[in-house]
Residue frames as qw, qx, qy, qz and C-alpha x, y, z in Angstrom:
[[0.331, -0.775, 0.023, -0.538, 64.73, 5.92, 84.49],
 [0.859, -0.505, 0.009, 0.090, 66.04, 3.41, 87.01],
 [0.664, 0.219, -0.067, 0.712, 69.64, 4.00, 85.74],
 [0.149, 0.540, -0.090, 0.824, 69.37, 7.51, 86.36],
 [0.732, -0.590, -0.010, -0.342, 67.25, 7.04, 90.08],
 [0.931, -0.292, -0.050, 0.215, 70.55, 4.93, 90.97],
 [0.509, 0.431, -0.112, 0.737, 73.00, 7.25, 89.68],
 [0.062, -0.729, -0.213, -0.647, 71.45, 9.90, 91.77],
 [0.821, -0.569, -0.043, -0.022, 71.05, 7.98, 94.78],
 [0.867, 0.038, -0.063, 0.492, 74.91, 7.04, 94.30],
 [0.291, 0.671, 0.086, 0.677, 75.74, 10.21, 93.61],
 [0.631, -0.622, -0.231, -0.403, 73.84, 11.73, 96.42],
 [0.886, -0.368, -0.191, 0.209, 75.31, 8.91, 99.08],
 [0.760, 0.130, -0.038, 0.636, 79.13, 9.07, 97.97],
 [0.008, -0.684, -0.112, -0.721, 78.63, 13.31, 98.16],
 [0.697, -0.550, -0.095, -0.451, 77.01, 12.73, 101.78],
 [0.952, -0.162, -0.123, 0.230, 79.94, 10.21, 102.81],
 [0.647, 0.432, 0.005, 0.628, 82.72, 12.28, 101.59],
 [0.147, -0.795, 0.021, -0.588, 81.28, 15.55, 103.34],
 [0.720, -0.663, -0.104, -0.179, 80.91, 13.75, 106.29],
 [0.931, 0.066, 0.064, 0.352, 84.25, 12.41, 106.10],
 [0.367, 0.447, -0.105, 0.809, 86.19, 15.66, 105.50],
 [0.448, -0.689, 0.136, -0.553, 84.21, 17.43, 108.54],
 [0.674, -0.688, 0.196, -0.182, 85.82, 14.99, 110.63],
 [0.755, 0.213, -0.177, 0.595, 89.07, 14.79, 109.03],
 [0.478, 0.208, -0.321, 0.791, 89.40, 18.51, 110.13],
 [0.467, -0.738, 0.015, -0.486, 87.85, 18.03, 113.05],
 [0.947, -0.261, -0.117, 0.144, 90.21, 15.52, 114.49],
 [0.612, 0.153, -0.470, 0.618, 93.39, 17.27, 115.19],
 [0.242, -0.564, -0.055, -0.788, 91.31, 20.12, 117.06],
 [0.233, -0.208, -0.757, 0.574, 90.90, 19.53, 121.03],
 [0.058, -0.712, -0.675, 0.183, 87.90, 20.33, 123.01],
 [0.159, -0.816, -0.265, 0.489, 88.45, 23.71, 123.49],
 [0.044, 0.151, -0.527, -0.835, 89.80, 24.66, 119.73],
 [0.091, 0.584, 0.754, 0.286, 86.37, 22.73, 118.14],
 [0.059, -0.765, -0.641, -0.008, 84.59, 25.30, 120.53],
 [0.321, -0.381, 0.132, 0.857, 87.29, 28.10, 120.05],
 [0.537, 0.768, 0.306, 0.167, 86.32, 31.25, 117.75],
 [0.730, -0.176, -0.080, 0.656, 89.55, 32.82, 116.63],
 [0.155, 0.363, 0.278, 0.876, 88.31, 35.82, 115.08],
 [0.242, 0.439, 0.471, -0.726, 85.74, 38.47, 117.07],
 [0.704, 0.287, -0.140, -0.634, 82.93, 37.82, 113.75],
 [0.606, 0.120, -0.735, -0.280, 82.12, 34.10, 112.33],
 [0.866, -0.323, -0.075, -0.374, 81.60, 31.09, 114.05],
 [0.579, -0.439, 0.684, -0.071, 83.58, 27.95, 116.14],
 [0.123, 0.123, -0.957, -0.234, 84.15, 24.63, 114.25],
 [0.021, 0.162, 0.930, -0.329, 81.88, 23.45, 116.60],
 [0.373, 0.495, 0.265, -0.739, 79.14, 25.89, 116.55],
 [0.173, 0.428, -0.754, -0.467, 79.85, 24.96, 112.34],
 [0.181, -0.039, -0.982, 0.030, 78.79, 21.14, 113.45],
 [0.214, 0.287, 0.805, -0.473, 76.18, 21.92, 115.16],
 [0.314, 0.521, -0.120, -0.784, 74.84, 24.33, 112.42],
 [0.295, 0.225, -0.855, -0.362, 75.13, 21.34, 109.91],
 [0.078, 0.081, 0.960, -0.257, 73.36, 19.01, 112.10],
 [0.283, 0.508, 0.461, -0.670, 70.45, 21.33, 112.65],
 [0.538, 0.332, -0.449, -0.631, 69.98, 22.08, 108.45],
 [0.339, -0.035, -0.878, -0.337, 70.38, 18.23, 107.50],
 [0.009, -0.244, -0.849, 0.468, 67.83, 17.39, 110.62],
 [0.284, 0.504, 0.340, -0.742, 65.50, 19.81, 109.64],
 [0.463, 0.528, -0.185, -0.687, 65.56, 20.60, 105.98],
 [0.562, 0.133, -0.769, -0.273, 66.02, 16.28, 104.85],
 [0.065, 0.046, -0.901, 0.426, 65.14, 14.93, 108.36],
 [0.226, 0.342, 0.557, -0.722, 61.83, 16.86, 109.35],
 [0.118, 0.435, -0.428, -0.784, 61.28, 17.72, 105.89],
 [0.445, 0.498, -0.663, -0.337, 61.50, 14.70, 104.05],
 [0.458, 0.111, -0.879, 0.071, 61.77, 12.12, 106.33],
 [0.277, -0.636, -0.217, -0.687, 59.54, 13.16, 108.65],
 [0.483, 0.129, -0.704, 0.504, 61.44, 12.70, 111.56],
 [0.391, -0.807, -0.408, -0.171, 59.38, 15.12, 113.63],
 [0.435, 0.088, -0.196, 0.875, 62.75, 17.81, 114.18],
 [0.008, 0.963, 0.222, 0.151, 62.19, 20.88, 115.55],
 [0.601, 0.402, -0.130, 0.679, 64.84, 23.46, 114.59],
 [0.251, -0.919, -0.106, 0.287, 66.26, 26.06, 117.08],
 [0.759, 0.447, 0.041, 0.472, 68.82, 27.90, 114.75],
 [0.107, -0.940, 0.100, -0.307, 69.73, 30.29, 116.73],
 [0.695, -0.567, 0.442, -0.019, 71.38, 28.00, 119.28],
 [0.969, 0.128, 0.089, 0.190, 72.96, 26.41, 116.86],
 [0.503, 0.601, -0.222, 0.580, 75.76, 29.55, 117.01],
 [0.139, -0.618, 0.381, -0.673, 75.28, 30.31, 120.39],
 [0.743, -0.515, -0.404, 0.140, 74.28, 27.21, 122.72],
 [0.246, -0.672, 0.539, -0.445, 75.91, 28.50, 126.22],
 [0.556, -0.387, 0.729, -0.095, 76.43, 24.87, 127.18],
 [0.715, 0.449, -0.459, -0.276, 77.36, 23.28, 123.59],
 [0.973, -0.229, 0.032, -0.009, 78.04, 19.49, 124.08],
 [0.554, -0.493, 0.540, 0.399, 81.54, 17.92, 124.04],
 [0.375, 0.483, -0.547, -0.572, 83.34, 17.98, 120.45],
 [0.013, 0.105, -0.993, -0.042, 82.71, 13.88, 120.31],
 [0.320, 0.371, 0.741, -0.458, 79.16, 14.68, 121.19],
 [0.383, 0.706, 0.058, -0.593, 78.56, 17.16, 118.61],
 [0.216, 0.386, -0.795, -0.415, 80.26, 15.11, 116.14],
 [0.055, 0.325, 0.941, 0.074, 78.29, 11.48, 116.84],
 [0.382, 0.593, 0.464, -0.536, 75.06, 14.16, 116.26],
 [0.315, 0.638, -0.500, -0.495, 76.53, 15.25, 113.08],
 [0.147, -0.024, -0.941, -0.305, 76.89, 11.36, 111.87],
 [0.225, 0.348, 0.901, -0.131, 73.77, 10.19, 113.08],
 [0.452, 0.687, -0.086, -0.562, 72.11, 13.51, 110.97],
 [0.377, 0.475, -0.510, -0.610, 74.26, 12.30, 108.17],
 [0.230, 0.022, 0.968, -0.099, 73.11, 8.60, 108.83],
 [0.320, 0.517, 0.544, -0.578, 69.80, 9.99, 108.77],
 [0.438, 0.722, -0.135, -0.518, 69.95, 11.58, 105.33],
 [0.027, -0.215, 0.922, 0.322, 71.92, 8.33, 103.62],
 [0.174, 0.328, 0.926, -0.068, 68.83, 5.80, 104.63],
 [0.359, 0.597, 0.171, -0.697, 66.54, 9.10, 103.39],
 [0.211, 0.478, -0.684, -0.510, 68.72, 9.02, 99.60],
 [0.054, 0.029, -0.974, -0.219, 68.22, 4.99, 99.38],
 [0.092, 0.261, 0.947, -0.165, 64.64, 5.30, 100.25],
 [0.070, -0.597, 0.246, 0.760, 63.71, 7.35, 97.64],
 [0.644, -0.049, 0.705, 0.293, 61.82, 6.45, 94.89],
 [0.314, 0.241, 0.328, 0.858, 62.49, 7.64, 91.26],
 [0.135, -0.748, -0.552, -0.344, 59.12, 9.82, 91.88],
 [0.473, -0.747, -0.422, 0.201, 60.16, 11.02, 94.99],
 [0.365, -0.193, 0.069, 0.908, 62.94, 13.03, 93.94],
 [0.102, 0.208, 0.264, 0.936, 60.71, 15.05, 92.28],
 [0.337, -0.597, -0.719, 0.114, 58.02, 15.40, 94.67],
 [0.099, -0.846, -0.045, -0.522, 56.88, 19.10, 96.04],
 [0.487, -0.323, -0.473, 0.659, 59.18, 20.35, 98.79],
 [0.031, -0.835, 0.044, -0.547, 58.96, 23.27, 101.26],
 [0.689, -0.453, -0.371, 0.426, 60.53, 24.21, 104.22],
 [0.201, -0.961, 0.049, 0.183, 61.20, 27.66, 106.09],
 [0.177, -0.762, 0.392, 0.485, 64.23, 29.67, 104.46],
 [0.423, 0.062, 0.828, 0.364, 64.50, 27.43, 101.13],
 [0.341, 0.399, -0.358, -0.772, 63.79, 28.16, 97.48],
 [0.000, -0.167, 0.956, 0.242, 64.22, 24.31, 96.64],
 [0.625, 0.037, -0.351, -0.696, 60.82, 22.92, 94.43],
 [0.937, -0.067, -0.338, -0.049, 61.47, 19.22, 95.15],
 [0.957, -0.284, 0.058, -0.013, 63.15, 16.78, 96.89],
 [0.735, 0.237, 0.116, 0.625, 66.53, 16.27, 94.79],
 [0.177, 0.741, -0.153, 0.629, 67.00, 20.40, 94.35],
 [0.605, -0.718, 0.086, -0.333, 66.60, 20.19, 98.63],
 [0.850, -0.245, 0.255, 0.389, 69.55, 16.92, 99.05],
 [0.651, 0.503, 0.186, 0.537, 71.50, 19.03, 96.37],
 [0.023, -0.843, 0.054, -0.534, 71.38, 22.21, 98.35],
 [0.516, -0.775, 0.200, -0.304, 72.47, 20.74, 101.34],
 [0.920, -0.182, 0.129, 0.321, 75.01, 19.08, 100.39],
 [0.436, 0.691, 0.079, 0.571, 76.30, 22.18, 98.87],
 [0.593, -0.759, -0.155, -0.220, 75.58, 23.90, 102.20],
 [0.696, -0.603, 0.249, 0.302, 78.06, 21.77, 104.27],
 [0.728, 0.215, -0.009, 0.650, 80.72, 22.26, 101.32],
 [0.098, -0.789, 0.094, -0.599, 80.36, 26.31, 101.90],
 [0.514, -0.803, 0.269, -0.136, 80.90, 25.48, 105.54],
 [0.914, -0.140, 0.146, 0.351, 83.70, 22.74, 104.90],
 [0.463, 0.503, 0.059, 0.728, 85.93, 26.03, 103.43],
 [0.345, -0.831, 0.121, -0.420, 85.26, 28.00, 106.49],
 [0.860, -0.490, 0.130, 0.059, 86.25, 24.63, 108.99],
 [0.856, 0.185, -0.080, 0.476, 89.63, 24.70, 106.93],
 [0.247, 0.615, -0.112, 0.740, 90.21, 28.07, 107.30],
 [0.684, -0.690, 0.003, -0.235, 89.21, 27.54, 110.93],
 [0.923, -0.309, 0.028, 0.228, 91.70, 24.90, 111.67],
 [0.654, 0.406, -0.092, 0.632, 94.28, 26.73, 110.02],
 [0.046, 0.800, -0.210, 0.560, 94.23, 29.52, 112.00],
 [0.692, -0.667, 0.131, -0.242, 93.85, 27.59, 115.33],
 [0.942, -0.005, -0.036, 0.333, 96.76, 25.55, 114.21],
 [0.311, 0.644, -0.055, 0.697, 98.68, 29.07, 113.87],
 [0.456, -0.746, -0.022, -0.484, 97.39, 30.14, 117.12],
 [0.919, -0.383, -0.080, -0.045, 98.52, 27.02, 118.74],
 [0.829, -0.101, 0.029, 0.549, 102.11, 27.31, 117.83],
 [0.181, -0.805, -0.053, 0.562, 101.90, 31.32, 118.73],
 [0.388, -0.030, 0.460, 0.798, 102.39, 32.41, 114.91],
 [0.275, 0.736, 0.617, -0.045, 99.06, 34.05, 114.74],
 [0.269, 0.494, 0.164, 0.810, 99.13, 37.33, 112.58]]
């Protein structure tokens, strides 16, 4: 059972590293005012994106799980009217996914399978709850490409 409680955790981490890591591969050629750019009149900003991430892992492994003592405002997380700087909203976004590593490693084999709940969520346990939200930010990490691509179109006045 410990083999498989360390695989998971590993699993888990490296999944949680990797996301984080691609959300701020393509968030890094993007200037302030692309992150908080929306190119299309329906979806969301990059940014708005980041912040939207932050707010799930904070809530649904932070408050959840780790009982950080979040409270979620999801609404604002597509609309703030005074959304921080992209550098801000990004060190919020690591220190969420910071938050949910030291969650993963402190974990033990029981705990993954421990009774979750949490507002908007199917997820039974623990493990089905870090599994959905890491799924979560991949679904948004296929929007942020298709973000950056267009603003990168935009920028050099080829938009369609």
């Amino acid at each position: 059972m410990n083999d498989l409680h360390s695989t998971v955790s590993s699993v888990l981490a490296q999944r949680y590293t990797a996301n984080a890591a691609r959300v701020r591969e393509l968030a890094a050629p993007l200037t302030n005012a692309q992150f908080w750019h929306k190119p299309f009149p329906f979806g969301n900003s990059f940014g708005h994106l980041v912040l939207h991430l932050t707010g799930n892992l904070n809530y649904y492994i932070g408050a959840q799980i780790a009982q950080t003592g979040y409270v979620r405002d999801r609404p604002r997380e597509f609309n703030d009217p005074h959304p921080p700087s992209k550098h801000e909203a990004l060190t919020r976004f690591d220190a969420a996914v910071d938050m949910v590593l030291k969650t993963i490693r402190a974990q033990s084999p029981e705990d993954w399978s421990a009774e979750y709940s949490g507002a908007g969520t199917d997820a039974r346990n623990r493990l089905e709850m870090a599994v959905q939200c890491a799924a979560h930010i991949q679904h948004h990490i296929g929007q942020m490409i298709y973000l950056g691509y267009e603003l990168a179109q935009q920028k050099d006045g080829s938009s369609r």
